[in-house]
C-alpha positions in Angstrom: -73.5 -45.4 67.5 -74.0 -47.6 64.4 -71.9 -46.4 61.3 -74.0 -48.1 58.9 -77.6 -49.6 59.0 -77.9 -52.1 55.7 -81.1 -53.4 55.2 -81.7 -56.2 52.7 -85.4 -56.3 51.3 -84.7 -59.2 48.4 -85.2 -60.8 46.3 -82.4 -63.1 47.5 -82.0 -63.9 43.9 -80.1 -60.6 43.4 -76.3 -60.8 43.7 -75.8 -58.8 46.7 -72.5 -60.5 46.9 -71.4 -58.2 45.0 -72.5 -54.8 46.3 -72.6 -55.7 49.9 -69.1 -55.9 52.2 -68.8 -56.4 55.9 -67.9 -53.3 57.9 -67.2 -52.7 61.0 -70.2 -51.1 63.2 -72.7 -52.3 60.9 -76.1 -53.2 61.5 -78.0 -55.6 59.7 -81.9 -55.3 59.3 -83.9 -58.4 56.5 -87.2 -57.6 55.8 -89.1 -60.5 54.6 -87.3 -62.2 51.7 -84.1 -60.2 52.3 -83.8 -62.3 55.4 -82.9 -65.4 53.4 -80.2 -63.5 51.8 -78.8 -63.0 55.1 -78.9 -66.8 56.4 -77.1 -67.5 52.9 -74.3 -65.7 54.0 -74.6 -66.9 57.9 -74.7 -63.4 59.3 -75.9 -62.9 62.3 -79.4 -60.3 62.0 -79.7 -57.5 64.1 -83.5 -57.3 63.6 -86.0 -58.7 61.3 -89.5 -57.1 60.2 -92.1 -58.2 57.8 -95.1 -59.6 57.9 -93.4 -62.9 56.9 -96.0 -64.1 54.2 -93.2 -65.0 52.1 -91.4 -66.7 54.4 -91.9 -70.4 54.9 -91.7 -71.8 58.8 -88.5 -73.5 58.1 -86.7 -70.6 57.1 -88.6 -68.9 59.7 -87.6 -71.1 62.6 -84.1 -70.4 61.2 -84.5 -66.3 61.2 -85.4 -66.8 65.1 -81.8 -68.9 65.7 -79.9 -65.6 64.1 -82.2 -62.8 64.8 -81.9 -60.4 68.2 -84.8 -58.9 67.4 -87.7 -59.6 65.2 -90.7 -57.0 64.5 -93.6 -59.3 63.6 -96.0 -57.1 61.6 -99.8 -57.8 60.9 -100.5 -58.4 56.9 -103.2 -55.6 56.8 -101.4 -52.5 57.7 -101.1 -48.8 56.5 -97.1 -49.3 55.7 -95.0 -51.3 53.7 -92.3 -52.9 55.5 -89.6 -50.8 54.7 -91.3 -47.9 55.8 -92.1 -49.5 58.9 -88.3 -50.7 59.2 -86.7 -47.2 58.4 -89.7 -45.2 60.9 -88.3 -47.5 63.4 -84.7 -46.8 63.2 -85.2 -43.5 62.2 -86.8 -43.0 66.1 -85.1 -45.1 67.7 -81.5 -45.4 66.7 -78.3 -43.4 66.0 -76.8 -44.2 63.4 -74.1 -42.2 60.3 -76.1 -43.9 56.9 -78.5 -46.0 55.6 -78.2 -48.6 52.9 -81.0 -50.3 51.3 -80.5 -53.2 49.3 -83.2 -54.6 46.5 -86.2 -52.8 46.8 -85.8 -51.5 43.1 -86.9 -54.2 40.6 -90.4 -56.6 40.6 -93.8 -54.4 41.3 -93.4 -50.7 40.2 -96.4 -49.2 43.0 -93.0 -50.6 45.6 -90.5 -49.0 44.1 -92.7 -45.4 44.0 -93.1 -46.1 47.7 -89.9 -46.4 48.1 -88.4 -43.3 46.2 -91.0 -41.3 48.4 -89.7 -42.6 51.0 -85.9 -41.7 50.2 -86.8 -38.3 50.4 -87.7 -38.7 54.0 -85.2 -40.6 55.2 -82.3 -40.2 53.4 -81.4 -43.5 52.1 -79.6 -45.4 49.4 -81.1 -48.2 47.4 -79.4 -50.7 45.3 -79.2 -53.7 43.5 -77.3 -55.1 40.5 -78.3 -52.7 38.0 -79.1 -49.8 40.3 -77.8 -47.0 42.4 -80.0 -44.5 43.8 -79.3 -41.7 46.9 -80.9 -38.2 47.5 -78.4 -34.8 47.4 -79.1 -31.9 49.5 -78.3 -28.4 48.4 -74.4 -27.7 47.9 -71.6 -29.1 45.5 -71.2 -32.5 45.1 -68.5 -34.8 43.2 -70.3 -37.7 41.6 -68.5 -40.8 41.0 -70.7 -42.4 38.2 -70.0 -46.2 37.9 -72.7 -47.4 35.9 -73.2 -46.5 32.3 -76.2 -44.0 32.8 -76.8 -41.3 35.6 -79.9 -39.7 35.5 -81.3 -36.5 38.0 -84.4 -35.7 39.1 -85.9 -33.1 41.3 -87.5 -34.8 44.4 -88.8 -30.8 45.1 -87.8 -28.3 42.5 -84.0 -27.7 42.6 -82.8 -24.4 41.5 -79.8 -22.9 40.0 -78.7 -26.4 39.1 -75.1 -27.0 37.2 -73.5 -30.0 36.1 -70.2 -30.0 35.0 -68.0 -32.7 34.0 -70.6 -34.7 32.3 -71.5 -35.9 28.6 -74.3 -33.2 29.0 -73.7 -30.2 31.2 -76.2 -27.4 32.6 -75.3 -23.8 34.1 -77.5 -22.6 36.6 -80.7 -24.7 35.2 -84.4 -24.8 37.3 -84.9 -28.5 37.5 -88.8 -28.8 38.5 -90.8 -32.1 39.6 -91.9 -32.6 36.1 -88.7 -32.0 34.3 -87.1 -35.1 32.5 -84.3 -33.3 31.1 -81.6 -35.0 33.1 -82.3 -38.2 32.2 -79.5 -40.7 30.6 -76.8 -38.9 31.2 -73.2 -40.0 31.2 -69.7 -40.3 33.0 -68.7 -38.5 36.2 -68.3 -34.9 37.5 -69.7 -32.1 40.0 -73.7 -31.4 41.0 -74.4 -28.1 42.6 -77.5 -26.3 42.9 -78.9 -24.0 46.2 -82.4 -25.1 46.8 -84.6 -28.1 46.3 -83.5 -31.9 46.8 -82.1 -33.9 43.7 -82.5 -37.8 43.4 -79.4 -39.2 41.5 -80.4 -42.9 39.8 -76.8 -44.9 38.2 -77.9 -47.5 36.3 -77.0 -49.8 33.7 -79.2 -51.7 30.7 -79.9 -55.2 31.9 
């Protein structure tokens, strides 16, 4: 059983060196131009999926030398890579977390797709200004280390308290539509009993 699964979906201009630290039990997944990333760094890939369009043939010949296992996609198909990816490991793997790096910045319709996603698979994404993850209902301690933290309800999250914060709430029905929690600041404890929240650190670029 893998502890972690980190997948890296570039841009390798981001500076995942440093978010990203070798761990033991890890399992490394590049999709597309996150694969470069990964041959910066020399690391050997545990399995590569994309379509590869981005990708020249040098680079590609190179992913083949470092890659176990590579999951060649067609261009026209009804998911993104990452979906493809995290349906794949999702089925087929056992595994403690998920960590997605990039994924966040460049075209917006992406990064939709990919919050969606989050709330089926239960995954982190980050890059250098960004820190997203999905709670489940319960109490929480959140350990805010960018300057904003913001909360939305993935479904609508009832009885919802914050405590700790620059702004607080006491048993407040966050709904799909609410922006209330947005910009928020410093660290402290999330509960609520029902719904799933999506908690976004971030910082001004």
């Amino acid at each position: 059983m893998y502890k972690k699964i980190k997948i890296f979906c570039g841009p390798n201009t981001y500076n995942f060196k440093s978010l990203y630290f070798e761990e033991a039990n890890e399992f490394l997944v590049g999709i597309d131009s996150g694969l470069e990333y990964l041959l910066d760094i020399n690391k050997q890939i545990d399995l590569a999926v994309g379509d590869f369009d981005s990708i020249n043939v040098d680079v590609f010949n190179k992913i083949k030398d470092k890659c176990k296992n590579i999951i060649h996609l067609e261009k026209d198909k009804n998911m993104t890579d990452i979906a493809y990816a995290l349906d794949y490991i999702y089925n087929n793997m056992d595994y403690d977390d998920i960590e997605v790096y990039g994924g966040i910045s460049g075209r917006i319709d992406h990064l939709l797709a990919n919050l969606n996603l989050i709330c089926k698979y239960d995954f982190s994404l980050r890059d250098d200004h960004h820190y997203i993850f999905m709670l489940k209902k319960g109490k929480h301690e959140i350990n805010n280390f960018k300057k904003y933290v913001s909360f939305f309800a993935l479904e609508d999250v009832f009885n919802l308290t914050l405590q700790g914060f620059k702004f607080n709430l006491d048993s407040y029905y966050l709904g799909i539509n609410d922006s209330l929690c947005v910009s928020n600041e410093g660290s402290g404890i999330v509960e609520f009993n029902k719904g799933k929240l999506l908690v976004v650190m971030s910082d001004d670029k």
